[in-house]
N, C-alpha and C positions, 0 to 999 in steps of 0.2 A: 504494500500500500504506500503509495508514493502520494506525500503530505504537502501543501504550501503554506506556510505558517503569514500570517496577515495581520499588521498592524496600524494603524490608524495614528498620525504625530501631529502635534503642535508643540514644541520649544520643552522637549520632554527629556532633557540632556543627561538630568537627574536620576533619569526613570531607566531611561529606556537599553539599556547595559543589560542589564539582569534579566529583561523578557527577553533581549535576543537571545542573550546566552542558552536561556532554559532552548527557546523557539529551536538553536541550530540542534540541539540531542535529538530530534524528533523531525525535523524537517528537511526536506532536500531543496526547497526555496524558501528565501524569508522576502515577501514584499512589505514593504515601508510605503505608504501613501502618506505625503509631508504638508500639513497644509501652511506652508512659508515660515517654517522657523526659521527664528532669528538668536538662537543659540548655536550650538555644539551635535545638534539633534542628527543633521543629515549624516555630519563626518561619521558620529559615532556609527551608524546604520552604516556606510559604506564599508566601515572597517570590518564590519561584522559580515562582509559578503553578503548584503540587503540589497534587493532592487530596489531604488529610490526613485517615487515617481510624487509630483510635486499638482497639486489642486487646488486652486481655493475653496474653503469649507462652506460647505452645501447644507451642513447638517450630521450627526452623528450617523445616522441609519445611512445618509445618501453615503456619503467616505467611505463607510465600509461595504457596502455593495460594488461603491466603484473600485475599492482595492480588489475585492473576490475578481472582480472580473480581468482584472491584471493577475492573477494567477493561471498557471500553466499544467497546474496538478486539479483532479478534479475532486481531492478531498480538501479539505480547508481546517486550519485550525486556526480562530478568530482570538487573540486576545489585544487586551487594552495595553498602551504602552510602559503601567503604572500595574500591570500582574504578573506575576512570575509562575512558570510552572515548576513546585516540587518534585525532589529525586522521584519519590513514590510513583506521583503521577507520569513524570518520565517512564520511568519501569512499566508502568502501566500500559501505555501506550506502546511503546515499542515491541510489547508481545502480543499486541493485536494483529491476528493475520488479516487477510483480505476479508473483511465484513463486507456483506452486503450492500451495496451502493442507498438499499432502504433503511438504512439505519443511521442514527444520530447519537453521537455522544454527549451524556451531561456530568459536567464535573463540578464539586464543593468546590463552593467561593468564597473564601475570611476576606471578611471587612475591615478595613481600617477606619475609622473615624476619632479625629481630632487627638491622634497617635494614638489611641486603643485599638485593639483586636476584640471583635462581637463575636464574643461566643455564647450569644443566648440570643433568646428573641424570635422575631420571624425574619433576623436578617441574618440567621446563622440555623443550620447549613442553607448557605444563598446556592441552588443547583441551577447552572444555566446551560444548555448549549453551546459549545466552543469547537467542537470535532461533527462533521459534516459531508455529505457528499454533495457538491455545490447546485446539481441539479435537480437536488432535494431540497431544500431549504434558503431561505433569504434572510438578511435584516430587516425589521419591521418594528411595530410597536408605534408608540411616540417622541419624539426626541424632548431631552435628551434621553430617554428611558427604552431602550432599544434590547431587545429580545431574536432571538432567532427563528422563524416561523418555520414549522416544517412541512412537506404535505401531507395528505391524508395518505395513510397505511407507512408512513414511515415508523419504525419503532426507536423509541427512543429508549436507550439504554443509560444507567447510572456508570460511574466510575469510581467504585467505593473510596479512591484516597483522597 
């Protein structure tokens, strides 16, 4: 299963090291959609062997549809440039064989809020869609509050880490 890992930027210079890093264990492309940072954002993406393609921001949902579509692989793994994938979840992934193109993965999401970690509530476990076959599924929702929509008979499967 050959993966393109997809990331959505604005001026995330801070950030965005640690999602490629995780991104490149798991992925054979990392696209970067930039929407004009004026930091360190693109270098750090080029170093990391990232396709950097550069948009003015449309909207959270439109960015990342329009990154999918810059990818070459037709599974996708969507995250934000401020998430990191754990070893676990690494291991995870990478001993998934070829699943069916009708299925979706959803992985636990810890929140950070105002330097806390939410471990309780209804914002913990946050399960969202991140792993997808692209012609299965879109961005959607409302911005900035954007969700993965999948089609009907797609199964969506947990990633317990």
């Amino acid at each position: 299963m050959e993966i393109s890992g997809v990331v959505i930027a604005f001026n995330e210079e801070a950030k965005i090291e640690a999602c490629l890093r995780s991104l490149r264990e798991v992925c054979d492309e990392i696209i970067v959609l930039d929407s004009g940072s004026s930091d360190g954002t693109v270098a750090i993406a080029q170093n990391f062997g990232a396709k950097v393609f550069t948009q003015a921001f449309q909207g959270h949902i439109e960015q990342k549809n329009a990154a999918i579509q810059l990818a070459k692989n037709e599974w996708i793994l969507s995250l934000d440039a401020d998430e990191v994938l754990s070893q676990e979840l690494i291991e995870a992934i990478l001993r998934l064989k070829a699943p069916l193109p009708q299925t979706a993965f959803r992985f636990k999401r810890l929140n950070n809020y105002c330097g806390k970690w939410i471990r309780h509530g209804a914002w913990y476990p946050d399960r969202k869609i991140r792993l997808w076959h692209q012609h299965h599924g879109t961005w959607g929702g409302q911005n900035p509050h954007d969700r993965v929509i999948v089609q009907a008979g797609v199964t969506i499967v947990d990633i317990p880490c």
